[in-house]
C-alpha positions in Angstrom: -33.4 18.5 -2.6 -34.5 17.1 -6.1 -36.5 19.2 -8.1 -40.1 19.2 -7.4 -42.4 20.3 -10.8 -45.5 21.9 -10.7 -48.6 19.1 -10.6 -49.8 20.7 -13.5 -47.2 20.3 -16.0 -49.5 18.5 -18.5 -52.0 21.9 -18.0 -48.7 24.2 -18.5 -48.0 22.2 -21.7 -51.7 22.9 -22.9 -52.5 26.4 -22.2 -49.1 28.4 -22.5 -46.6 28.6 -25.0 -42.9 26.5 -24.9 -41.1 29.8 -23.8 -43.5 30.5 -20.6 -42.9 27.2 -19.4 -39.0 27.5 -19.5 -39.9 30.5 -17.5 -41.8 28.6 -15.2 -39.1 26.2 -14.4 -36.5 28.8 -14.3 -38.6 30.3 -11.6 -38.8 27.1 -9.8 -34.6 26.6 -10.1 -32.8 28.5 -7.2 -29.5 28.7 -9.4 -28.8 29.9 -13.0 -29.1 27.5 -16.2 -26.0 28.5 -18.6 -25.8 26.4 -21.3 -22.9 26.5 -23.6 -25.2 27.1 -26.7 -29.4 28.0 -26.9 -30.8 28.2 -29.7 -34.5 27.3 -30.8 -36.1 25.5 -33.4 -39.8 24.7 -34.2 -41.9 22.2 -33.5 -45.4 20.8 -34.6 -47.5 21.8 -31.3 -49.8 19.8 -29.6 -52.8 22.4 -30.7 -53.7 21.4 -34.1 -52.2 23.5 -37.0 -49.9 26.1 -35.1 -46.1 25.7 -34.7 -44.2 26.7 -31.4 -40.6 27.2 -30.6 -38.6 25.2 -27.9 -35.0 25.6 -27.1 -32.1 24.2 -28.4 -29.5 23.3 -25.5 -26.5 21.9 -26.5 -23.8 20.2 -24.0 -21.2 21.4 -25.6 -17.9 19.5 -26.1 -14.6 20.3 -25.4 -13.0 21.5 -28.0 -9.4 19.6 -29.7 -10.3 16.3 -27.2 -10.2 12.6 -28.4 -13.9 12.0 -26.9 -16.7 13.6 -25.6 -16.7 15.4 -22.6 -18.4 18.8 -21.5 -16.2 22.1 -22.1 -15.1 23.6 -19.0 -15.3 27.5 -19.6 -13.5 29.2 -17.3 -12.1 26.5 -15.3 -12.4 24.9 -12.2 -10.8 26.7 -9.6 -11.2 30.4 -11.5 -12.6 33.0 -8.8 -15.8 34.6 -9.5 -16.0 38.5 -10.9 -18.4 39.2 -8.6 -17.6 37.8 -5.0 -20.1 37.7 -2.1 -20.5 41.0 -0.2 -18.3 43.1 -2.9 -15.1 41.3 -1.6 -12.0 41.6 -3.3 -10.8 38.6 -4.6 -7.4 37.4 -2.3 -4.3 37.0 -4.1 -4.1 33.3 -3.8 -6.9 33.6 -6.1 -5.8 35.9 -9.1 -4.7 34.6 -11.8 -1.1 34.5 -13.0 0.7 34.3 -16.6 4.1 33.0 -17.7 5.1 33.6 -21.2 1.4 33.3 -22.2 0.2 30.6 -20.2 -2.2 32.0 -17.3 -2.8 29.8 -14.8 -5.9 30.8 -13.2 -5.2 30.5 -9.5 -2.2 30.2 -7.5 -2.6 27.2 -5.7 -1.0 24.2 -7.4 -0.1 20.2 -7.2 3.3 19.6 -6.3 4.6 16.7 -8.5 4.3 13.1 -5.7 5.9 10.0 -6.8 3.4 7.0 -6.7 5.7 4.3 -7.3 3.3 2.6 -9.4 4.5 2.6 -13.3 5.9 -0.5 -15.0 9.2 -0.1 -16.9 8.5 3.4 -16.9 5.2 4.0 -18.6 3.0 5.7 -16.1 -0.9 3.7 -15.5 -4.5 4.1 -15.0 -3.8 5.0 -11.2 -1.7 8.0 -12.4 -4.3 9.1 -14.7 -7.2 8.6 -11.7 -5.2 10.0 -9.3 -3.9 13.3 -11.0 -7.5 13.5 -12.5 -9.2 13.6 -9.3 -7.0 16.5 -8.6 -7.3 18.2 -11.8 -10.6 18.0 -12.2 -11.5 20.4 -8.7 -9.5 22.9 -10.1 -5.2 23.5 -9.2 -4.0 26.2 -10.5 -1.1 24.2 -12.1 -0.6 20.5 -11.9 2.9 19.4 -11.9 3.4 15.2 -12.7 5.6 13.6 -10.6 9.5 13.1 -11.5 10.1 11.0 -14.3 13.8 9.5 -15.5 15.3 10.8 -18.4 17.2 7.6 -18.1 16.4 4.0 -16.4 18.6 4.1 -14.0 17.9 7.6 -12.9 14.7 6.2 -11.6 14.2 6.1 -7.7 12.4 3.2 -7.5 11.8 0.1 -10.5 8.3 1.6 -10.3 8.8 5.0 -10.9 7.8 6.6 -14.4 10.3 7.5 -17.4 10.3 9.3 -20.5 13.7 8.0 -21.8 11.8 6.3 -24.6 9.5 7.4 -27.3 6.6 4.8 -26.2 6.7 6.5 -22.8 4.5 9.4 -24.4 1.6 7.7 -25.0 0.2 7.6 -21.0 1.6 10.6 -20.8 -0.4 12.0 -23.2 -3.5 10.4 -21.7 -2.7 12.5 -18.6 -2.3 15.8 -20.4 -5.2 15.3 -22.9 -7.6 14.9 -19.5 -6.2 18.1 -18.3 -6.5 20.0 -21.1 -10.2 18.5 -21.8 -10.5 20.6 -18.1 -9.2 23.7 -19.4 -6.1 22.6 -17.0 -2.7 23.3 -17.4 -0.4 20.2 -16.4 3.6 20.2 -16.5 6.0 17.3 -15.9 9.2 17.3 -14.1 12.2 15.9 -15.1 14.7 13.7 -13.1 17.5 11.9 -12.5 17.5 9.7 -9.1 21.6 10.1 -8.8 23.0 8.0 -6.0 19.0 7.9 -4.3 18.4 5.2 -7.4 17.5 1.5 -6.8 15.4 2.0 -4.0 12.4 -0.1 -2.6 9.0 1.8 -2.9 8.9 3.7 0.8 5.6 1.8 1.6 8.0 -1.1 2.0 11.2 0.4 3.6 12.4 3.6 4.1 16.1 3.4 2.3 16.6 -0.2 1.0 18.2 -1.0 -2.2 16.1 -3.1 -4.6 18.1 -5.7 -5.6 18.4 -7.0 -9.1 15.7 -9.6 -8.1 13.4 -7.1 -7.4 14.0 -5.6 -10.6 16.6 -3.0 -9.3 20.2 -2.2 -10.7 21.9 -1.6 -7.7 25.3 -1.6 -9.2 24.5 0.4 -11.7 23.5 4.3 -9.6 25.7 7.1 -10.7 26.8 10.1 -8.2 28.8 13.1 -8.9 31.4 10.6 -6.7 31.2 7.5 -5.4 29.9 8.1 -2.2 26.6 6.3 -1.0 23.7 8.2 0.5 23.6 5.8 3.3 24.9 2.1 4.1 21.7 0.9 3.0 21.2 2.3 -0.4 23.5 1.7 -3.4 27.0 2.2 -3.9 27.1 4.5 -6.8 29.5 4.9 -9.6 31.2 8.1 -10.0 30.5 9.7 -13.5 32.9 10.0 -16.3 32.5 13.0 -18.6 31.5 11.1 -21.1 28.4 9.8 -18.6 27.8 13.7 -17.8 27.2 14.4 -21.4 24.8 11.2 -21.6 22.6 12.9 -18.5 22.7 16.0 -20.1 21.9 14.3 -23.8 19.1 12.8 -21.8 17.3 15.5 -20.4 17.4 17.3 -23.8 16.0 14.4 -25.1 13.2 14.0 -22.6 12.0 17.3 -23.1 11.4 16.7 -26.5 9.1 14.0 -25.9 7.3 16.2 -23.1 6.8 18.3 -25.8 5.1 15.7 -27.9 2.7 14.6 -24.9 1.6 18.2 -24.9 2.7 19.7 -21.7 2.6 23.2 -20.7 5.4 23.6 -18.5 8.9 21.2 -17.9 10.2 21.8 -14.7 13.9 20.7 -13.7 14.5 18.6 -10.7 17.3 20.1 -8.6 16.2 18.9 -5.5 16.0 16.6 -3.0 19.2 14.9 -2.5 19.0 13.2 -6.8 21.9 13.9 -9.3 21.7 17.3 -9.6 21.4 18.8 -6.1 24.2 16.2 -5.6 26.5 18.4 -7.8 25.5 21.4 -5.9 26.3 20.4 -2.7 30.3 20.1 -1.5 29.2 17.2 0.7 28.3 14.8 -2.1 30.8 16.4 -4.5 34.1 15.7 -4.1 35.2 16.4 -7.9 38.3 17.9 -8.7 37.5 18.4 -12.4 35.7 20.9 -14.2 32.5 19.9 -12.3 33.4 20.3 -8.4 35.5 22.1 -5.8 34.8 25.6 -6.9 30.9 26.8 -6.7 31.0 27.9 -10.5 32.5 24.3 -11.3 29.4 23.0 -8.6 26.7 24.8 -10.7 27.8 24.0 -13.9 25.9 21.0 -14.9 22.8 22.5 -13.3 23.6 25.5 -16.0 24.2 23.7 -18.8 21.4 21.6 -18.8 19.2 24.5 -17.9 20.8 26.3 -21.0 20.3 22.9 -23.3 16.5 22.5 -22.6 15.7 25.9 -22.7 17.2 25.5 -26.0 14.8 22.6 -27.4 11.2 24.1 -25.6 9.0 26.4 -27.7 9.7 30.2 -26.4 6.2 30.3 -25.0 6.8 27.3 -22.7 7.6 28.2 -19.6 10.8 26.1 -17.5 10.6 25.9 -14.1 13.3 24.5 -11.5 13.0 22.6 -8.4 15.7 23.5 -5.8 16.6 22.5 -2.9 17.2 25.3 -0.8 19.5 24.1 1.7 21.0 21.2 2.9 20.1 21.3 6.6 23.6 20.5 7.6 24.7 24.1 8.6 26.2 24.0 12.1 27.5 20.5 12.2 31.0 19.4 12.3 30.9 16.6 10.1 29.9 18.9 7.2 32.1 22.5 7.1 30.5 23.4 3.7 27.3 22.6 2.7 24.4 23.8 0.2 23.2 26.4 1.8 20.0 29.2 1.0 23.3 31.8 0.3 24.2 29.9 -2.4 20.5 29.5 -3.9 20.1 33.0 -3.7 23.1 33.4 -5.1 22.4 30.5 -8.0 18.9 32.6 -8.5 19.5 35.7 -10.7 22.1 33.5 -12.7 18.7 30.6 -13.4 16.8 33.5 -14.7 19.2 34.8 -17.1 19.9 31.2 -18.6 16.0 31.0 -18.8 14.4 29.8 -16.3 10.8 31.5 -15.6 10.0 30.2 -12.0 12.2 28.6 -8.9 10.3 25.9 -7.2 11.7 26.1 -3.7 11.9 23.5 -1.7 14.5 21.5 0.6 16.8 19.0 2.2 16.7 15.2 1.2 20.9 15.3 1.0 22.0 13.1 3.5 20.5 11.5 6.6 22.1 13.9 9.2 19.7 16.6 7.9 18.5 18.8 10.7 15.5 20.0 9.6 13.7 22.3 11.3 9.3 21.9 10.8 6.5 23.1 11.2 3.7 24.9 9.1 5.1 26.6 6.3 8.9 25.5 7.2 10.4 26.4 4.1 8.5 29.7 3.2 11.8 31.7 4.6 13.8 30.1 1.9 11.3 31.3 -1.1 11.3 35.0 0.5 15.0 35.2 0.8 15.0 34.3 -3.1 12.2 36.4 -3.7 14.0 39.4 -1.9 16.9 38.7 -4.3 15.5 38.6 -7.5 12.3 40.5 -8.0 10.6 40.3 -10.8 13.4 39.1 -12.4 12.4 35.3 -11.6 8.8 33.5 -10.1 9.5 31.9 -6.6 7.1 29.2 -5.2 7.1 28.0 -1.5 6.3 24.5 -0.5 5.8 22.5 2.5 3.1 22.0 5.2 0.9 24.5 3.8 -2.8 23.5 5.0 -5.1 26.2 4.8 -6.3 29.1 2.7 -5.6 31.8 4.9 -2.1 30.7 5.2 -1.2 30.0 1.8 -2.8 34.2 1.1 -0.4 35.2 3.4 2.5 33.4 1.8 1.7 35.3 -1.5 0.6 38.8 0.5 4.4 38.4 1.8 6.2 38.5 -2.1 5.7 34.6 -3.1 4.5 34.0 -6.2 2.4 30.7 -5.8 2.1 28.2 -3.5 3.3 24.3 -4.2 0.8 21.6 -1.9 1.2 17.7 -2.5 0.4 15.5 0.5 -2.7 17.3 1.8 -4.1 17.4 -2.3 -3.8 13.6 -1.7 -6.3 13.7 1.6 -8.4 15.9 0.0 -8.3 16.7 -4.0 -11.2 19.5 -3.2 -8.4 21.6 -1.3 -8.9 24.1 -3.4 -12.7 24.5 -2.8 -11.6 24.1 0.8 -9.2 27.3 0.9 -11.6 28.9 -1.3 -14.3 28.7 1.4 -11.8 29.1 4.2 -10.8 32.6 2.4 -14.8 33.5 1.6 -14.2 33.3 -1.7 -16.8 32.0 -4.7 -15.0 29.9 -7.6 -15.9 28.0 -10.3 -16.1 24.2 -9.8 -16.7 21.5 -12.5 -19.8 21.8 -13.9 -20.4 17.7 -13.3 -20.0 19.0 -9.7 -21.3 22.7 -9.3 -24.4 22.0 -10.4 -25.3 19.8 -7.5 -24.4 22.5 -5.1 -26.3 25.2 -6.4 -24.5 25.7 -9.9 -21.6 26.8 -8.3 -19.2 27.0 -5.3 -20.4 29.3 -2.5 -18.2 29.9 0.1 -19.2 28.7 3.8 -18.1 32.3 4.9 -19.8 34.0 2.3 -22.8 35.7 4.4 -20.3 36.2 7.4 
């Protein structure tokens, strides 16, 4: 309802003072007035002769930004001190701090390929579509995978950051976050034998040709075994091509680093190159990196090792894993990547560095079984979690819809919570499982102050 001034405003103005008719219209506001900075100076009154004082308010600006735009203290999607009826504030909701970085919620944007850069250099959709995001107040914001090399791309659209002009968008991305008191990570990949694909909108596993700008002869694998008859035939790599990945990532990091990210997280998931080395059924190897399970780890532990090298100490590394293969059971596939082997893989991770395993899934090979439903993969992240303690941070991901859901994946020993698709339906999820959970948090101020200067859950007077 827009606000409605007294009809005597020009009689306020005559007969009291600057300060009583602040107070006037502070009476008339249902919701508090906090600017960043009040002061007052003085001004010449409209009564000949006397002097009164009015207000200084100041929008203030975030602080170390490029341009203006209004500070965001705390951020969006921080939990109120004070909650409605004396509530405690639910898990989900606490904050939580890795080697100095606190994120202040638990509810974060899983990293989704858009399929829309060009030659690797991420675009204005990125920025819109991760700002949308950001800007209502994830915990964490993770950007999607980008290739530490060009053929380690999935699709000719996908991002990169195997060259130093690469930063620059990136840095667009993380300087928006930041301007939102946000933190924002970015994941690093390498496509493996899943590389020279078609964006998905167009088929679901066809090879992009060289005509549409793919470089289907040129996919690398752990050995040369295709991921299906329609993708790529890959190229088995040479040592000498495992030390160029591994050179790569390194390399990549660095200019993460340089964009300004908070976090790097590893992807080891999925079906790409390094969940291919994991798994006996795309790794046929007989050298120093297959056969045994140490010699099937090891370039998943020596990059690990090598970019946990190169990263500030403060900067926490996190690791996407996939779980298991979904091929337990089935003839065709005696071994397999299976959830013993990631708990297994776990306390080793943690000891080489890494701060928090991103657990996820599947995506090796086509005869997956998986088996869905809400919160599918939650048993993998407890079975992890059981393992290692506080030793590591263990995220769950995967049809996770609702607030009261993702505080009982947390209540149960999770440490956050990973959503992608249904932050794409709605970027206010947050808000949603805030009000879901009866829970009053801190929105935008560009947004709050339209709903009553802040967010107040639909549950609150339940």
């Amino acid at each position: 309802m827009p606000l409605q001034l007294p009809t005597r405003a020009s009689s306020l103005h005559r007969h009291a003072s600057q300060q009583s008719l602040v107070a006037a219209l502070l009476s008339i506001v249902s919701f508090p007035i906090r600017p960043a900075r009040c002061l007052s100076v003085k001004y010449p009154s409209t009564t000949m002769g006397s002097v009164e004082e009015r207000p200084l308010i100041v929008n203030q600006a975030a602080k170390g930004i490029s341009y203006f735009t209004p500070a965001q203290i705390p951020p969006a999607g921080t939990a109120k001190e004070t909650q409605p009826n004396g509530r405690a504030i639910p898990k989900i909701f606490q904050p939580l701090t890795i080697r100095g970085v606190t994120f202040q919620n638990r509810i974060w944007l899983s990293p989704l390929c858009q399929y829309s850069a060009q030659n690797g250099y991420l675009t204005d959709w990125h920025l819109t579509h991760l700002g949308g995001i950001i800007q209502r107040g994830p915990g964490f914001a993770l950007v999607e995978a980008n290739a530490v090399t060009p053929e380690g791309r999935i699709t000719p659209e996908d991002g990169g950051l195997w060259e130093d002009g690469q930063i620059a968008p990136l840095k667009r991305i993380v300087e928006f976050a930041h301007s939102q008191s946000q933190k924002i990570g970015i994941q690093l990949g390498h496509a493996g034998r899943k590389g020279s694909t078609v964006a998905p909108w167009l088929s679901l596993g066809d090879t992009a040709v060289k005509e549409a700008n793919g470089w289907p002869d040129e996919t690398l694998a752990p050995s040369a075994i295709a991921f299906s008859p329609t993708f790529p035939h890959p190229n088995a790599l040479t040592l000498e091509g495992i030390q160029r990945i591994k050179d790569a990532f390194v390399s990549a990091a660095k200019r993460a680093i340089e964009a300004g990210f908070d976090v790097i997280e590893i992807h080891n998931a999925h079906g790409y190159l390094l969940h291919e080395f994991l798994s006996p059924v795309s790794n046929l190897r007989t050298d120093q990196y297959g056969g045994s399970w140490e010699n099937r780890t090891r370039l998943t532990r020596e990059i690990v090792e090598a970019v946990r090298a190169v990263i500030p100490k403060d900067m926490p590394l996190f690791l996407r894993i996939s779980a298991d293969d979904w091929l337990k059971g089935q003839d065709e596939f005696p071994e397999s990547w299976t959830i013993e082997d990631t708990v297994r893989l776990a306390p080793v991770l943690a000891e080489l560095g890494v701060d928090l395993l991103d657990t996820s899934s599947g995506g090796l090979h086509p005869k997956q079984k998986i088996s869905g439903g809400p919160g599918y993969q939650v048993p993998f992240s407890k079975a992890v979690k059981q393992e290692v303690g506080d030793k590591l941070l263990v995220t769950a991901v995967g049809t996770i819809t609702n607030g009261p859901q993702a505080e009982e994946i947390v209540q149960s020993g999770v440490d956050a919570v990973f959503v992608g698709r249904y932050f794409q339906k709605n970027p206010g999820l947050v808000w949603t499982f805030a009000e879901e959970l009866g829970t009053e948090i801190q929105l935008a101020n560009q947004i709050s102050w339209g709903f009553g200067g802040r967010a107040i859950a639909a549950k609150a007077a339940s």
